[in-house]
Structure formats: C-alpha cells, structure tokens
mmCIF file of the N, C-alpha and C atoms, coordinates in Angstrom:
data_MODEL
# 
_entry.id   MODEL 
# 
loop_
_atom_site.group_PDB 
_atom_site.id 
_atom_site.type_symbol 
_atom_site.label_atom_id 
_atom_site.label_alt_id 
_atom_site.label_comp_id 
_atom_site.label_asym_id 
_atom_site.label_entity_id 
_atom_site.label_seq_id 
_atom_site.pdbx_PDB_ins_code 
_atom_site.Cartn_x 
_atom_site.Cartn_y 
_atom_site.Cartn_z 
_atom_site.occupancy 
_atom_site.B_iso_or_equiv 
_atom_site.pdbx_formal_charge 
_atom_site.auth_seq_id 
_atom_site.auth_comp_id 
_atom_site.auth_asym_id 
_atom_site.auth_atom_id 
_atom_site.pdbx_PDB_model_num 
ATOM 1   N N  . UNK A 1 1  ? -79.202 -96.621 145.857 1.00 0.00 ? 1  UNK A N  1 
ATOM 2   C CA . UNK A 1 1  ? -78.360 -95.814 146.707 1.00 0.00 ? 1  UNK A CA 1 
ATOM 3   C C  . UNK A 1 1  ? -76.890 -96.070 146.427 1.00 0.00 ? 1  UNK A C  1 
ATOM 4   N N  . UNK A 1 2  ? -76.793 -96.803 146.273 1.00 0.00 ? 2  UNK A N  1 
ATOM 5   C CA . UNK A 1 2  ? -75.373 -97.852 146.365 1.00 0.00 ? 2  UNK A CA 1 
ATOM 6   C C  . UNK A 1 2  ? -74.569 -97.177 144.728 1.00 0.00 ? 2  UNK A C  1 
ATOM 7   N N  . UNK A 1 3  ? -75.538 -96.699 143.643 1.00 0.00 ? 3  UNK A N  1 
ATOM 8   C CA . UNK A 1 3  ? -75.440 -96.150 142.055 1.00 0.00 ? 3  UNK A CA 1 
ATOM 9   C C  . UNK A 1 3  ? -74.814 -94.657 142.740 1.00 0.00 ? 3  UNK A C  1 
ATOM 10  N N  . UNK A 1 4  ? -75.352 -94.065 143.421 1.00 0.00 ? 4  UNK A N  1 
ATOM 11  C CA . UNK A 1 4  ? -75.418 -92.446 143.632 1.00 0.00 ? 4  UNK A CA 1 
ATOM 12  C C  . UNK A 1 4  ? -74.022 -92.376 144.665 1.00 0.00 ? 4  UNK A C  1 
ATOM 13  N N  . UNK A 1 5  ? -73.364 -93.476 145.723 1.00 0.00 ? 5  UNK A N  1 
ATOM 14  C CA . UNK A 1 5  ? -72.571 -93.390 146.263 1.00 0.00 ? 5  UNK A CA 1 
ATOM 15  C C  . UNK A 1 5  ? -71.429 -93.475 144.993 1.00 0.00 ? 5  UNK A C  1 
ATOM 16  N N  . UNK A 1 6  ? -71.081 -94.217 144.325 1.00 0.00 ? 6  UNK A N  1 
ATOM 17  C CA . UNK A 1 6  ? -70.041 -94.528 143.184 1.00 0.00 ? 6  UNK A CA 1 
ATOM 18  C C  . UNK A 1 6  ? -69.801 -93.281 142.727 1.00 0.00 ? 6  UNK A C  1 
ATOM 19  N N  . UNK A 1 7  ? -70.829 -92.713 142.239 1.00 0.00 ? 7  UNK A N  1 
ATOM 20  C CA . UNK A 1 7  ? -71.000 -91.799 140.968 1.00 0.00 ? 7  UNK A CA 1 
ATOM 21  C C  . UNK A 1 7  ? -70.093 -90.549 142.040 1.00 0.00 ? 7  UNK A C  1 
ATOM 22  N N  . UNK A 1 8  ? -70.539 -90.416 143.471 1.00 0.00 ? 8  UNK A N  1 
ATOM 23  C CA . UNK A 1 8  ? -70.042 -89.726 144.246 1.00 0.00 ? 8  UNK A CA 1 
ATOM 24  C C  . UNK A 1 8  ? -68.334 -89.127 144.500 1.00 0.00 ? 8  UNK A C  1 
ATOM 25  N N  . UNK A 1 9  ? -67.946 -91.048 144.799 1.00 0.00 ? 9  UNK A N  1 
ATOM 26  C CA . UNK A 1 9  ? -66.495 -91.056 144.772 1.00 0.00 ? 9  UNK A CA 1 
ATOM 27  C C  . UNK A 1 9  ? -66.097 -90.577 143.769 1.00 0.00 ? 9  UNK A C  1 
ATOM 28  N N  . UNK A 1 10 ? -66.658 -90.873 142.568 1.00 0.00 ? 10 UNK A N  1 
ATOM 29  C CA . UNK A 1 10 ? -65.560 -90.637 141.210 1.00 0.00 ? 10 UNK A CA 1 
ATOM 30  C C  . UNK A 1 10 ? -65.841 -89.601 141.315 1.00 0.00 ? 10 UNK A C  1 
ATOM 31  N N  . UNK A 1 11 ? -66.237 -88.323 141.446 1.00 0.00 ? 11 UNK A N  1 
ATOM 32  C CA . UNK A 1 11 ? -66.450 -86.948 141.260 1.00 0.00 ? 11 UNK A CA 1 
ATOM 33  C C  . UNK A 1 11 ? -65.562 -86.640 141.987 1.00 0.00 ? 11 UNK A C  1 
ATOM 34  N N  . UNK A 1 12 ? -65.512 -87.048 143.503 1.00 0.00 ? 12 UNK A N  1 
ATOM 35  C CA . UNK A 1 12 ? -64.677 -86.917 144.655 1.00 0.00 ? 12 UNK A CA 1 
ATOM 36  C C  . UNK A 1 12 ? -62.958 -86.724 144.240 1.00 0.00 ? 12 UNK A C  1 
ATOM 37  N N  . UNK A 1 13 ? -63.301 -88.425 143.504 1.00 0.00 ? 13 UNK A N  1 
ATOM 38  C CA . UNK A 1 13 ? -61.734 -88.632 143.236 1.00 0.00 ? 13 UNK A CA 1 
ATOM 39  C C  . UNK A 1 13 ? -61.446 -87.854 141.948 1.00 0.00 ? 13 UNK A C  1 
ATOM 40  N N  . UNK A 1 14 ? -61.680 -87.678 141.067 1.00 0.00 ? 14 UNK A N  1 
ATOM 41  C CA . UNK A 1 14 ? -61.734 -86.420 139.868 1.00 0.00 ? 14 UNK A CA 1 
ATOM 42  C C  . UNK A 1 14 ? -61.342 -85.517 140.090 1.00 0.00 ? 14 UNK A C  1 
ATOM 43  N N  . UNK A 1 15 ? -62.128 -84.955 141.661 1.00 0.00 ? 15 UNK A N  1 
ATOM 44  C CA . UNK A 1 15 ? -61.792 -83.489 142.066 1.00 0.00 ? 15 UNK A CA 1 
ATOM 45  C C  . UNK A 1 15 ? -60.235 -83.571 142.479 1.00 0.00 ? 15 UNK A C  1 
ATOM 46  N N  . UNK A 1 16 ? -60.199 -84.418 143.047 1.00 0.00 ? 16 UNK A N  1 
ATOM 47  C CA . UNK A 1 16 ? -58.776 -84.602 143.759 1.00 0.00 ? 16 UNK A CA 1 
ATOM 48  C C  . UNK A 1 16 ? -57.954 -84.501 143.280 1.00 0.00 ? 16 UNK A C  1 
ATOM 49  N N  . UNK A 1 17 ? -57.811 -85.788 142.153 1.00 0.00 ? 17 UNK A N  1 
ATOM 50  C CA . UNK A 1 17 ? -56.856 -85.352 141.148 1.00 0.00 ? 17 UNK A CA 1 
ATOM 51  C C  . UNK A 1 17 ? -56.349 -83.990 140.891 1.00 0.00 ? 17 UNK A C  1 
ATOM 52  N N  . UNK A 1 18 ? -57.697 -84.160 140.047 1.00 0.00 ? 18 UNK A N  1 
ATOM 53  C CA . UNK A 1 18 ? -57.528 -82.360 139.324 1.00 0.00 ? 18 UNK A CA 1 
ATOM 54  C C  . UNK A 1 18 ? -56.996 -80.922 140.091 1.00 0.00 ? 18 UNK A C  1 
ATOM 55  N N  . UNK A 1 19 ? -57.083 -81.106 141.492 1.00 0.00 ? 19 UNK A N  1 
ATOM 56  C CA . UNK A 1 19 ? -56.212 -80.444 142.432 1.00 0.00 ? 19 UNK A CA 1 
ATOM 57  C C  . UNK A 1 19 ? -54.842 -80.925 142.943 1.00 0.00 ? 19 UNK A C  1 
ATOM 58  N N  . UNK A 1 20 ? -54.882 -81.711 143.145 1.00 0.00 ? 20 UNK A N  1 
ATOM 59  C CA . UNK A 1 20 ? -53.422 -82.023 142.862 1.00 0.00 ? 20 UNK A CA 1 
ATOM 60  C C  . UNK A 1 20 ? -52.434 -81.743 141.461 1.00 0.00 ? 20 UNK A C  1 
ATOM 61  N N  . UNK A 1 21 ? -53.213 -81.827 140.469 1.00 0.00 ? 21 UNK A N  1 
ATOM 62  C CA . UNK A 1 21 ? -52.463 -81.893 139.666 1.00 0.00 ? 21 UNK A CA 1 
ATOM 63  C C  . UNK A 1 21 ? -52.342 -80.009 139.049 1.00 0.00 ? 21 UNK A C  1 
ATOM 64  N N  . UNK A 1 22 ? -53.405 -79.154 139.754 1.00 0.00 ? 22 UNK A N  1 
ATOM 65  C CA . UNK A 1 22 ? -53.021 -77.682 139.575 1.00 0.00 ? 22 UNK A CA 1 
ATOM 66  C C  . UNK A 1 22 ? -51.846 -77.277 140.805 1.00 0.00 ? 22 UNK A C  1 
ATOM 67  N N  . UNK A 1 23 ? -51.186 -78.095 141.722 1.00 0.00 ? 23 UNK A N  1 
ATOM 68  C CA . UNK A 1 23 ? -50.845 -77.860 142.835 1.00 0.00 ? 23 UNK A CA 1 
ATOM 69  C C  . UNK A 1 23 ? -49.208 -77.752 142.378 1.00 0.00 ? 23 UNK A C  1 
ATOM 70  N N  . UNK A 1 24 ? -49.406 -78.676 141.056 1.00 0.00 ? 24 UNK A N  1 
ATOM 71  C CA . UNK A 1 24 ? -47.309 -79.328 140.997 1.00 0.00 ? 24 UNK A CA 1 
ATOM 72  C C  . UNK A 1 24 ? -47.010 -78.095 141.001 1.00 0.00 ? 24 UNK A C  1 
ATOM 73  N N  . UNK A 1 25 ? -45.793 -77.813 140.758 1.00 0.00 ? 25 UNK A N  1 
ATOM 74  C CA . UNK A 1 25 ? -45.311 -76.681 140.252 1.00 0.00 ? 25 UNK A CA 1 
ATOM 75  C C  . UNK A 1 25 ? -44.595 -76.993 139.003 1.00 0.00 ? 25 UNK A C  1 
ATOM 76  N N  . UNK A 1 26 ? -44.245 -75.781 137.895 1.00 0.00 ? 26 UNK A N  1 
ATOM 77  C CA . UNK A 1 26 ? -43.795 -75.745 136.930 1.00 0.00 ? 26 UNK A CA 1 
ATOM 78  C C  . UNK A 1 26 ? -42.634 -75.007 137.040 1.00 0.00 ? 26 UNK A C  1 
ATOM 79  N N  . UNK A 1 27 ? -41.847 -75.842 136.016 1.00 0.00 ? 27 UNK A N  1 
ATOM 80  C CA . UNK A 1 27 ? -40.265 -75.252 135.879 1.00 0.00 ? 27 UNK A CA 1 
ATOM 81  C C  . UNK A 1 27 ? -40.564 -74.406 134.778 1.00 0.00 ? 27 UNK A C  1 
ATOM 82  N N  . UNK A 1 28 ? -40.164 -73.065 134.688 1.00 0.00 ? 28 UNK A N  1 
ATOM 83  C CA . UNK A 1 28 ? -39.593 -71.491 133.761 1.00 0.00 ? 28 UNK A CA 1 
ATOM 84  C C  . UNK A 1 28 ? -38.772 -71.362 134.113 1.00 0.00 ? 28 UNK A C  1 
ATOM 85  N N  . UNK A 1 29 ? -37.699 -71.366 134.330 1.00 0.00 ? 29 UNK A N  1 
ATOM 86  C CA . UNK A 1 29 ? -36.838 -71.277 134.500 1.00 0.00 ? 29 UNK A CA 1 
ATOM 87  C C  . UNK A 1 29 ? -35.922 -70.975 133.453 1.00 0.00 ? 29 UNK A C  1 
ATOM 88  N N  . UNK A 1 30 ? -36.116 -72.494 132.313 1.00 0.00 ? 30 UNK A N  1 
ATOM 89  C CA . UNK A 1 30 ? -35.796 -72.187 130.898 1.00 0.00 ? 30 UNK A CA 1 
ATOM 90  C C  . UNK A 1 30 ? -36.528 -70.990 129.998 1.00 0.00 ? 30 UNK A C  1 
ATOM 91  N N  . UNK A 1 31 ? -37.723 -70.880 130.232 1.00 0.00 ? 31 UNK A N  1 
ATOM 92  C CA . UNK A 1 31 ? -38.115 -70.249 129.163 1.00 0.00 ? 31 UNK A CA 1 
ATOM 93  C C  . UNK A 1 31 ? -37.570 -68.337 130.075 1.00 0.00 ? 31 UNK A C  1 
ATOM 94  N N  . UNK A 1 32 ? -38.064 -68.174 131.003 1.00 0.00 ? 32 UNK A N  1 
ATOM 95  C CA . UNK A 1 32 ? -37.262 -67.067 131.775 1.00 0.00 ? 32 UNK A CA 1 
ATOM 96  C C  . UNK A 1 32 ? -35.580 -66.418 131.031 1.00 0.00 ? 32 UNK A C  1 
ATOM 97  N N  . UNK A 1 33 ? -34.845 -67.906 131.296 1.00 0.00 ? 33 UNK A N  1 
ATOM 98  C CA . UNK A 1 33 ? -33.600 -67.427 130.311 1.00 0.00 ? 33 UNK A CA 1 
ATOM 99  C C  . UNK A 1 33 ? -33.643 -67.370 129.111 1.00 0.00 ? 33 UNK A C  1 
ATOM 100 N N  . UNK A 1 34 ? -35.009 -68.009 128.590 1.00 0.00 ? 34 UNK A N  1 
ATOM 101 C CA . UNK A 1 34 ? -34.554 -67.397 126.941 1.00 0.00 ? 34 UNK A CA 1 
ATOM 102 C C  . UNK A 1 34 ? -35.095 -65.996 126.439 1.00 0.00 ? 34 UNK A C  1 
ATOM 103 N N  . UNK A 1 35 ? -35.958 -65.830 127.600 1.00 0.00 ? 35 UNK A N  1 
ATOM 104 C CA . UNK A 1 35 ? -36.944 -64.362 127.365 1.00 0.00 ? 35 UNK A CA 1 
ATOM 105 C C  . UNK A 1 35 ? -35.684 -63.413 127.743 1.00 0.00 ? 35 UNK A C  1 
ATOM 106 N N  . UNK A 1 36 ? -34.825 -63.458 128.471 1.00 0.00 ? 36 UNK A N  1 
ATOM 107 C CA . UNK A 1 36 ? -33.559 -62.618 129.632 1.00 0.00 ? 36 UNK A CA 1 
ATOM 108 C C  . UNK A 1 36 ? -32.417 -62.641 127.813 1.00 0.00 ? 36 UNK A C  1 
ATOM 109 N N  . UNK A 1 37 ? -32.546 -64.089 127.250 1.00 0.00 ? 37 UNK A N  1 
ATOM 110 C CA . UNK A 1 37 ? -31.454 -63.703 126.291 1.00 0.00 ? 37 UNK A CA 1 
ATOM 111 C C  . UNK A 1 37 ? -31.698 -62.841 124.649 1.00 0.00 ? 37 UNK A C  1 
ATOM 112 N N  . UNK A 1 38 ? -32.674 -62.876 125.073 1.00 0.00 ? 38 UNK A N  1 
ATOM 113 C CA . UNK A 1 38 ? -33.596 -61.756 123.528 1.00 0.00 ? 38 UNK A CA 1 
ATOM 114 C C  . UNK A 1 38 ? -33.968 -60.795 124.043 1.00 0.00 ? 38 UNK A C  1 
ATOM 115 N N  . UNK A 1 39 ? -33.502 -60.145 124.914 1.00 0.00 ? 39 UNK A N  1 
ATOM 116 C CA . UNK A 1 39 ? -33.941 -58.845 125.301 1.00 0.00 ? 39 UNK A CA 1 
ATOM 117 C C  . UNK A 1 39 ? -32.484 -58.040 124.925 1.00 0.00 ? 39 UNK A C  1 
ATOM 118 N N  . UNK A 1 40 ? -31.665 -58.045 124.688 1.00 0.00 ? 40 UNK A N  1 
ATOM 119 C CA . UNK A 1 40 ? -30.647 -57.188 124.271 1.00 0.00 ? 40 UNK A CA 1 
ATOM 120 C C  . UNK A 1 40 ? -31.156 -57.080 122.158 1.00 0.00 ? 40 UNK A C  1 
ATOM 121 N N  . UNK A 1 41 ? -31.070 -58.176 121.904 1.00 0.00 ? 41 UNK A N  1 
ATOM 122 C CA . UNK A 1 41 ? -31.726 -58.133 120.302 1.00 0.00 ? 41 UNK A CA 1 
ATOM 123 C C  . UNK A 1 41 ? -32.528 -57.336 119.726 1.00 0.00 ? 41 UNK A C  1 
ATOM 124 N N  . UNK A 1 42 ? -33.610 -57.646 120.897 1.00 0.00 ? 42 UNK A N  1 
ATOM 125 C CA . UNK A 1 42 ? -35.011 -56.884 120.597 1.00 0.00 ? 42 UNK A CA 1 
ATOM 126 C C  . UNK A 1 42 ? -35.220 -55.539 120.873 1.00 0.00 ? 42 UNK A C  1 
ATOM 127 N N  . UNK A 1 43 ? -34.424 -55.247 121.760 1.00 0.00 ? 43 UNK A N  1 
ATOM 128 C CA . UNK A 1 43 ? -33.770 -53.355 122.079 1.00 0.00 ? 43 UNK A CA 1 
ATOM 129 C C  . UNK A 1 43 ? -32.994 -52.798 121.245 1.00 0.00 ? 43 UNK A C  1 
ATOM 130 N N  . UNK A 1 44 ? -32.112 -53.419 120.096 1.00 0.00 ? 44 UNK A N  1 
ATOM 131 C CA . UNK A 1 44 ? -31.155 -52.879 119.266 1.00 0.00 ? 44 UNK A CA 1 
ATOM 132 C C  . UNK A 1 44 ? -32.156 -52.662 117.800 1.00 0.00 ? 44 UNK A C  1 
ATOM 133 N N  . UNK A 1 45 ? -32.868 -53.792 117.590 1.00 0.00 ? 45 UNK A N  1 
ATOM 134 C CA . UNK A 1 45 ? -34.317 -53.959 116.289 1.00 0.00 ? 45 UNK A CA 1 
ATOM 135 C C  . UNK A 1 45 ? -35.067 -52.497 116.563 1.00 0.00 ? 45 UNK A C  1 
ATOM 136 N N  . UNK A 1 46 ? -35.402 -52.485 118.043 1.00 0.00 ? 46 UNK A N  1 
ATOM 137 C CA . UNK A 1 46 ? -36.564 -51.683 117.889 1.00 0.00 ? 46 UNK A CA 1 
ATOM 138 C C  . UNK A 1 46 ? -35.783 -49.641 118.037 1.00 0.00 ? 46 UNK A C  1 
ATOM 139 N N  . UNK A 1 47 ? -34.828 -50.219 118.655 1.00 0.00 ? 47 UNK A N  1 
ATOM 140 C CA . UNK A 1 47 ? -33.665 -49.077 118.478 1.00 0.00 ? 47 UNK A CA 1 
ATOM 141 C C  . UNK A 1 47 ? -33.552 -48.756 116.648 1.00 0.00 ? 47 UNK A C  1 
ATOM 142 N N  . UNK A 1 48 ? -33.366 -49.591 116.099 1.00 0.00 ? 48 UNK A N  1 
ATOM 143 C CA . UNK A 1 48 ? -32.850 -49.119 114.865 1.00 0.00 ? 48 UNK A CA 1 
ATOM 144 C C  . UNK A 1 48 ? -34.353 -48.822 113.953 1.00 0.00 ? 48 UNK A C  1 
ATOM 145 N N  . UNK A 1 49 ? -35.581 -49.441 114.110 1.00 0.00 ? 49 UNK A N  1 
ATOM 146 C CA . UNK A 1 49 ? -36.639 -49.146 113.894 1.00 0.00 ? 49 UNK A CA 1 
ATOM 147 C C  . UNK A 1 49 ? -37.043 -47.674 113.516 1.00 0.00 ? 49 UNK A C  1 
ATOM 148 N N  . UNK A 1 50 ? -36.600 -46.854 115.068 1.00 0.00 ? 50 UNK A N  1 
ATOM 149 C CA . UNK A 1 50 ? -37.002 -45.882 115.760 1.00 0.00 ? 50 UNK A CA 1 
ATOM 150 C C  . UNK A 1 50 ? -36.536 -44.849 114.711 1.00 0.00 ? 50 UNK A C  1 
ATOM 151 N N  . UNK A 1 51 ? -34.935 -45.068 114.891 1.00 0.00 ? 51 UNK A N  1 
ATOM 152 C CA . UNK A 1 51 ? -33.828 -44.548 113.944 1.00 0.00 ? 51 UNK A CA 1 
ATOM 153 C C  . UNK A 1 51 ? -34.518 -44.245 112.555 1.00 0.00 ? 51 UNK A C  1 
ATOM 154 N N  . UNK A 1 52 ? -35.269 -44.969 112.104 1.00 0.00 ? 52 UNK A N  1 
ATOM 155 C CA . UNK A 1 52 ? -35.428 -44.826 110.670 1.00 0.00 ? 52 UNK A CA 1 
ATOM 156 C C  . UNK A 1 52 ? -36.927 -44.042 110.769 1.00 0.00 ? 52 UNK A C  1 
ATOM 157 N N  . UNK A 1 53 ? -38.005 -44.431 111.122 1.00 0.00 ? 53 UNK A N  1 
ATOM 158 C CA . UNK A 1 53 ? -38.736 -43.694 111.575 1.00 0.00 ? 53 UNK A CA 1 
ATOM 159 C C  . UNK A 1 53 ? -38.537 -42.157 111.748 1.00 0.00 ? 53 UNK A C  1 
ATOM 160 N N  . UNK A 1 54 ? -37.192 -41.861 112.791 1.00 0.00 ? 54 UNK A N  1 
ATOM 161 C CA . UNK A 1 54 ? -37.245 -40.516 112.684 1.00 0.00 ? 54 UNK A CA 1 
ATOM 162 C C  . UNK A 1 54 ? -36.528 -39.338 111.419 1.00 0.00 ? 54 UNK A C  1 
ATOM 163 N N  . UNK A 1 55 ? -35.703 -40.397 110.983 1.00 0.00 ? 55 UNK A N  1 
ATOM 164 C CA . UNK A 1 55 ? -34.906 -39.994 110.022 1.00 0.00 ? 55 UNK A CA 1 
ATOM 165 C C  . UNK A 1 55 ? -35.599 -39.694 108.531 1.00 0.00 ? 55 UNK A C  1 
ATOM 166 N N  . UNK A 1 56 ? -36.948 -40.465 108.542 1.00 0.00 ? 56 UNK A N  1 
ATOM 167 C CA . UNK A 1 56 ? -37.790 -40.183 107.264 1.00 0.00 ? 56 UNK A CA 1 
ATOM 168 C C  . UNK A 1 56 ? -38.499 -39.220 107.585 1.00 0.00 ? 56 UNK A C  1 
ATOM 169 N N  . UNK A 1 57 ? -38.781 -38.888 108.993 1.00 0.00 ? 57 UNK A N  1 
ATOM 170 C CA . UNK A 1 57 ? -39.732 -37.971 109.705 1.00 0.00 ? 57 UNK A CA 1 
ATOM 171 C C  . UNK A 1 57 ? -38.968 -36.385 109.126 1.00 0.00 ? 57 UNK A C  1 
ATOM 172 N N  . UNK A 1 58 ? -37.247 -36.425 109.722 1.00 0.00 ? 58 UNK A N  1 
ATOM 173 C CA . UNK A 1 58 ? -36.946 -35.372 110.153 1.00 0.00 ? 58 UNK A CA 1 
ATOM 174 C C  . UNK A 1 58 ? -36.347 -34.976 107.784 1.00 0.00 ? 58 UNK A C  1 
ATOM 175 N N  . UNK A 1 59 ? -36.391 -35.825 107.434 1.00 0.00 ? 59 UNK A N  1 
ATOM 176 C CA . UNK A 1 59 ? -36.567 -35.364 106.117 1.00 0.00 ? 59 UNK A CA 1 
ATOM 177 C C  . UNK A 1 59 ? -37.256 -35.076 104.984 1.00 0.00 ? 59 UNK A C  1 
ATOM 178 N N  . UNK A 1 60 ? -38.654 -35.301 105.850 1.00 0.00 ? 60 UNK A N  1 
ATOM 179 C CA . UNK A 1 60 ? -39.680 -34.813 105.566 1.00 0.00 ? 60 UNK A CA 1 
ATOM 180 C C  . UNK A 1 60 ? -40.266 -33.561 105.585 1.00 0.00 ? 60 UNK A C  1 
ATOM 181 N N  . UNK A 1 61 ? -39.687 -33.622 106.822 1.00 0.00 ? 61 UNK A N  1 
ATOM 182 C CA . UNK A 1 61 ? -39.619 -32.066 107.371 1.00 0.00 ? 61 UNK A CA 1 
ATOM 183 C C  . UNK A 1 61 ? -37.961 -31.087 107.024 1.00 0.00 ? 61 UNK A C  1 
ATOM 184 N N  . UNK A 1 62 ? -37.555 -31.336 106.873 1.00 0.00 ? 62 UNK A N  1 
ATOM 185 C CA . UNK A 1 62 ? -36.348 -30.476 105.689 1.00 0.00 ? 62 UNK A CA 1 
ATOM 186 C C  . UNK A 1 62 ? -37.231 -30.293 104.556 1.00 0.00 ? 62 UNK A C  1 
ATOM 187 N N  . UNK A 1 63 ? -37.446 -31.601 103.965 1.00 0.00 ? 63 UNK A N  1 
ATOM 188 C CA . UNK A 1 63 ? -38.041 -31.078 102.390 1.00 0.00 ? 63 UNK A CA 1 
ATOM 189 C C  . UNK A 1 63 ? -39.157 -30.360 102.097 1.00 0.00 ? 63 UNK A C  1 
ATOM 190 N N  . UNK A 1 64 ? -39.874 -30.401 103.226 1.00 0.00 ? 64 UNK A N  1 
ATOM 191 C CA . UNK A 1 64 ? -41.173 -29.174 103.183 1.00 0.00 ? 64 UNK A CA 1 
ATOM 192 C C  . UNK A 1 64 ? -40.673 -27.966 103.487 1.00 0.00 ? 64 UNK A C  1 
ATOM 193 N N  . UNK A 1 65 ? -39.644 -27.329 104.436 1.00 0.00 ? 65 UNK A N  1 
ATOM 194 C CA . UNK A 1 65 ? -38.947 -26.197 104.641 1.00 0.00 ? 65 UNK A CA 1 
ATOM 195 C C  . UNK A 1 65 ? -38.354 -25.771 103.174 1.00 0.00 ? 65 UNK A C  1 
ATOM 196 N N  . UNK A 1 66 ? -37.964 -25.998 102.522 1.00 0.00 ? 66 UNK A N  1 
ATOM 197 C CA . UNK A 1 66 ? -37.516 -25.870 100.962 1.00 0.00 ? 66 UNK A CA 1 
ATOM 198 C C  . UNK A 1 66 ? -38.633 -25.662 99.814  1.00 0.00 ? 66 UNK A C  1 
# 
C-alpha cells in the first residue's frame, strides 16, 4: 500500500508542477516589436513584387494586341 501511495504523490506532484509551470506568463513583447518593425519592409517587397507581376502581365498583353 505504502508503494501505490508514493507512486501517487509523485504523479500528484508532477501534475502540479506541470501546471504551474503552464500558468507563468511569457514576455512578447520583444518579439511583438520586431514583428511591428518588418511590417513596413515587407509591404514595400511585396508592393514592388506586385509591380512587376503586373507590368509583365500588362506587356503581355500589348504584345498580343500587335
């Protein structure tokens, strides 16, 4: 009996832990501002992307009109 009480606690205390330790909280904070400071970059890339995309599009379509 005395084997099955042990084995008990440590599960007990395991659990505990392991809830406590989903409980901390986490700092983003940093990664938040670095996601906030690549968002102007990544709008001008996909801006100029676009740009070219349409520009092969729209001369594609000239050169088939001809």
């Amino acid at each position: 009996m005395n084997k099955f009480l042990t084995r008990g606690l440590v599960v007990v205390g395991s659990l505990a832990s392991a809830a406590a330790a989903n409980a901390a909280a986490i700092d983003v904070t940093s990664v938040v501002t670095a996601i906030g400071d690549t968002a102007a970059p990544i709008g001008l890339i996909g801006s100029a992307v676009l740009l070219i995309v349409v520009a092969l599009k729209a001369f594609h379509w000239v050169r088939r009109a001809f």
